[in-house]
C-alpha positions in Angstrom: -58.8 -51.8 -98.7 -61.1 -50.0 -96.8 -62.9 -53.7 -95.3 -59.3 -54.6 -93.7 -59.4 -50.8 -92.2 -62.6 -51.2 -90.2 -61.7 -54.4 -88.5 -60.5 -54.3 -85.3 -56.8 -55.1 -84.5 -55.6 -58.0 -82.7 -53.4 -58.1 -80.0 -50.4 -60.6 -80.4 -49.8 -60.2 -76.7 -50.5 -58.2 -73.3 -48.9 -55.3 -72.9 -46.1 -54.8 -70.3 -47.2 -51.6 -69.1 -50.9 -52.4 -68.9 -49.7 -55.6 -66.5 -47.4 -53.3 -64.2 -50.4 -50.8 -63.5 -52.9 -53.6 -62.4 -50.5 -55.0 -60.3 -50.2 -51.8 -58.3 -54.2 -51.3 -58.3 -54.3 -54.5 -56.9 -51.7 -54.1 -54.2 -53.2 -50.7 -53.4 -56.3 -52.1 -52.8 -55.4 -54.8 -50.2 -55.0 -53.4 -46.7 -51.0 -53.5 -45.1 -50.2 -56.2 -42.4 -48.9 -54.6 -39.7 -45.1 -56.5 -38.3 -46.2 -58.5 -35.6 -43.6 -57.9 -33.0 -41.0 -60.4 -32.3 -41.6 -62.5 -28.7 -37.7 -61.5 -27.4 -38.4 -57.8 -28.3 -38.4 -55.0 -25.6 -41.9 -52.7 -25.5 -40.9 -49.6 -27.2 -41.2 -46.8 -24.7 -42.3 -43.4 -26.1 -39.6 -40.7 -25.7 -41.5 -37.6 -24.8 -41.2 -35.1 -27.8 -38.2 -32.6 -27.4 -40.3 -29.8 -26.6 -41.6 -31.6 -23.4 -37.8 -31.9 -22.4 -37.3 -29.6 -19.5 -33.8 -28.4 -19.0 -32.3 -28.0 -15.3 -31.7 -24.2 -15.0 -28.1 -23.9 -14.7 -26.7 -22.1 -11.2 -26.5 -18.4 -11.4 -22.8 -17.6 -10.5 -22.4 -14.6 -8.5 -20.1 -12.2 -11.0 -16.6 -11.3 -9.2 -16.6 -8.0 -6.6 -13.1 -6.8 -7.3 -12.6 -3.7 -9.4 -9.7 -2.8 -11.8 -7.0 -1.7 -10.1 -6.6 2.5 -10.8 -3.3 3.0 -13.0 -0.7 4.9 -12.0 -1.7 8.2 -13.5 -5.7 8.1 -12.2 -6.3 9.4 -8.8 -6.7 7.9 -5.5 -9.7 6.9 -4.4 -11.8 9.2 -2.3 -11.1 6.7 0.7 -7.6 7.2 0.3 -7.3 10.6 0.4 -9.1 10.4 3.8 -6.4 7.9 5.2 -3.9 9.9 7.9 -0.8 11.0 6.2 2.4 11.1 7.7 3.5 14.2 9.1 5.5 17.1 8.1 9.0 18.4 8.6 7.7 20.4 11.9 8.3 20.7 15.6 6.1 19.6 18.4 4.1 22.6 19.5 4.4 23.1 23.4 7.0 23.7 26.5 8.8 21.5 28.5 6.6 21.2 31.8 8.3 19.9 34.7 6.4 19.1 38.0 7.1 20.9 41.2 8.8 20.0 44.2 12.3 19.2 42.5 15.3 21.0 42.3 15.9 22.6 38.8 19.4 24.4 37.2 18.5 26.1 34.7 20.2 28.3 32.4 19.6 31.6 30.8 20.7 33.4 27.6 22.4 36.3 29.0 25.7 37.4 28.1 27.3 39.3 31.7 30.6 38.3 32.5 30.5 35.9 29.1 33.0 35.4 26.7 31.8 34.4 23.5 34.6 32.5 20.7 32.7 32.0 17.1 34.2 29.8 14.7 32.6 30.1 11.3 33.2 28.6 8.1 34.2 30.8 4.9 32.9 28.5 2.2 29.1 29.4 1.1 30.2 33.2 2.3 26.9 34.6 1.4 24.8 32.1 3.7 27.6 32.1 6.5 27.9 36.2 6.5 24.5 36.3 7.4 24.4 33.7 10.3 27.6 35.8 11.6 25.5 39.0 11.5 22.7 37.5 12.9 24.6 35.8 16.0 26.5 39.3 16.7 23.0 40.6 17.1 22.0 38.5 19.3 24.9 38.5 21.6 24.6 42.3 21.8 21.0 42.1 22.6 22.5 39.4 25.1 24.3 42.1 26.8 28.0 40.8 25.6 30.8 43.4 24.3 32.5 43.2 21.8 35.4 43.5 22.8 34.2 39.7 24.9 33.7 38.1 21.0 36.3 36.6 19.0 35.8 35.5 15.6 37.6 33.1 13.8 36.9 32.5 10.1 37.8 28.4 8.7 38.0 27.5 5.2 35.0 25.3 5.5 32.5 23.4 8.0 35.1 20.5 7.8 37.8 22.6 10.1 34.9 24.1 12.5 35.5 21.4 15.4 39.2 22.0 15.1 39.1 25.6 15.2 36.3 25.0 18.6 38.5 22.6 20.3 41.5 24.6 20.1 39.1 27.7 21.2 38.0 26.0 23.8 41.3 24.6 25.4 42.4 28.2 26.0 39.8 27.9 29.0 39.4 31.9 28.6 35.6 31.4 26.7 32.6 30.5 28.3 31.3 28.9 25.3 31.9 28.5 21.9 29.2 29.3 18.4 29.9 27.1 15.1 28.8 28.5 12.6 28.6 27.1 8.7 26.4 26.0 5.9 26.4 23.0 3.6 24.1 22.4 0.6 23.8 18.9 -0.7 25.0 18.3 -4.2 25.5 16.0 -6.8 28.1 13.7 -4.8 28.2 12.0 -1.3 30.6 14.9 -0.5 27.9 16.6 1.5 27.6 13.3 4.0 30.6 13.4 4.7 31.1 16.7 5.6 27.6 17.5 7.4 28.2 14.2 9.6 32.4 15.1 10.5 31.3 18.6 11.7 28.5 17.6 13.8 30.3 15.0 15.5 33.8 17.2 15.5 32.1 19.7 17.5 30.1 17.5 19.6 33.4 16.2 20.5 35.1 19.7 21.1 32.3 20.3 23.5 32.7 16.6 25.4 36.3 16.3 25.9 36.5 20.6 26.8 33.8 20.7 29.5 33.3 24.0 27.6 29.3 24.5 25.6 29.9 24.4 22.0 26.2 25.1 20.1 26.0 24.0 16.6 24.5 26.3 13.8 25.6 24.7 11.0 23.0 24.2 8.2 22.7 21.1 6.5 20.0 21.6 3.9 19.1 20.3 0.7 18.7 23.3 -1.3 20.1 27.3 -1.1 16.4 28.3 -0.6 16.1 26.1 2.5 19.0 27.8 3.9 18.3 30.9 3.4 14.8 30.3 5.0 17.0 29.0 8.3 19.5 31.9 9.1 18.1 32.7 12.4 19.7 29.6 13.7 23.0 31.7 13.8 21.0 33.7 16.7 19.7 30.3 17.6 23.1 28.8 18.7 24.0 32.1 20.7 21.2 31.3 22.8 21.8 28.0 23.2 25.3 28.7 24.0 24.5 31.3 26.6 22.1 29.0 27.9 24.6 25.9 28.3 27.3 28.3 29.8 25.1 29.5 32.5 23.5 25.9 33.4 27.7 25.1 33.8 28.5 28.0 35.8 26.0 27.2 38.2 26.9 23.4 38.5 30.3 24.7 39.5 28.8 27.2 42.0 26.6 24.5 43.2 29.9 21.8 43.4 31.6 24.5 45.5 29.1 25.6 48.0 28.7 21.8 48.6 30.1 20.4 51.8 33.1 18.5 51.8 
């Protein structure tokens, strides 16, 4: 048994593996052909590598100048403040300056030989007692009597340029004082009436020939008013004045030659 042991074994046949690895030694061994290139086949051109790639540096867009627009709430601008703003509810400063070497009628405020009607207007009684007392001051200070003043009280500044034209028709006043006060409310009511008394009494004076001043406040507010009662000694004045510039026409238009 142990003769048939020591003898070597035969092979029957070659081993599959054995055959596949000296097939890849031997392929290994031999050197690769290198592809001949075809004869209608373009030269390859080498690409540069992407690295080498330069890019064009894009255009540098200049950003937008305009600014976001302040909301309503933010201040103005410093600029703006700066800008001229329209002016206030004032008069012009100065005198009238006329040049010499023309003839010139002018009137003065006094009250000689004057007499005085005053219409005044009942409704806002507190405001319209005051211009009264105020005009009757100044027409004393003007040198007019009392006994030259008559005062006739109207329901409201609606009935002042009836009361003045019928004043005024009488011929026996040298001019005539409106005096009244409306306050604007809530409705077009004070339009109406503010617009019909100015040109009422605009129209008493026209069609008369006889001065007929106009202190009637038109304000928006009580306070504004009140901060305006001197124009009751205001339209004496300018009555005065007006009556004295007419007397002196007619003085003028009667010394004239015929």
């Amino acid at each position: 048994m142990s003769d048939g042991l020591d003898q070597p074994r035969l092979r029957l046949g070659s081993d599959p593996d054995e055959e596949r690895r000296e097939d890849v030694t031997e392929l290994a061994d031999e050197p690769e052909a290198s592809p001949e290139p075809a004869a209608d086949a373009e030269p390859e051109v080498e690409e540069p590598e992407a690295e080498e790639l330069e890019e064009p540096e894009a255009e540098s867009v200049p950003e937008p100048s305009w600014e976001p627009e302040p909301k309503k709430d933010e201040e103005a601008p410093a600029e703006e403040d700066e800008l001229p703003r329209l002016r206030g509810p004032e008069h012009a400063a100065g005198e009238l300056q006329i040049p010499d070497g023309y003839g010139v009628i002018e009137g003065s405020p006094s009250g000689s030989r004057r007499a005085v009607g005053i219409v005044v207007a009942r409704f806002n009684g507190q405001l319209t007692s005051e211009l009264l007392t105020r005009a009757l001051d100044e027409l004393e200070r003007a040198g007019v009597g009392r006994e030259a003043v008559t005062v006739i009280p109207v329901p409201g500044a609606f009935e002042l340029p009836l009361a003045a034209m019928a004043l005024a028709k009488t011929r026996r006043y040298s001019c005539i004082v409106a005096l009244g006060a409306v306050v604007r409310g809530e409705t077009p009511h004070f339009e109406y009436v503010a617009g019909e008394a100015a040109s009422g009494l605009q129209l008493a004076g026209l069609e008369t020939g006889v001065p007929v001043s106009f202190g009637v406040l038109t304000t928006d507010t009580e306070e504004q008013a009140r901060e305006r009662l001197d124009k009751g000694a205001e339209a004496v004045r300018t009555a005065l004045e007006m009556a004295d510039v007419f007397s002196q026409l007619r003085a003028a238009a009667g010394a004239a030659p015929a």
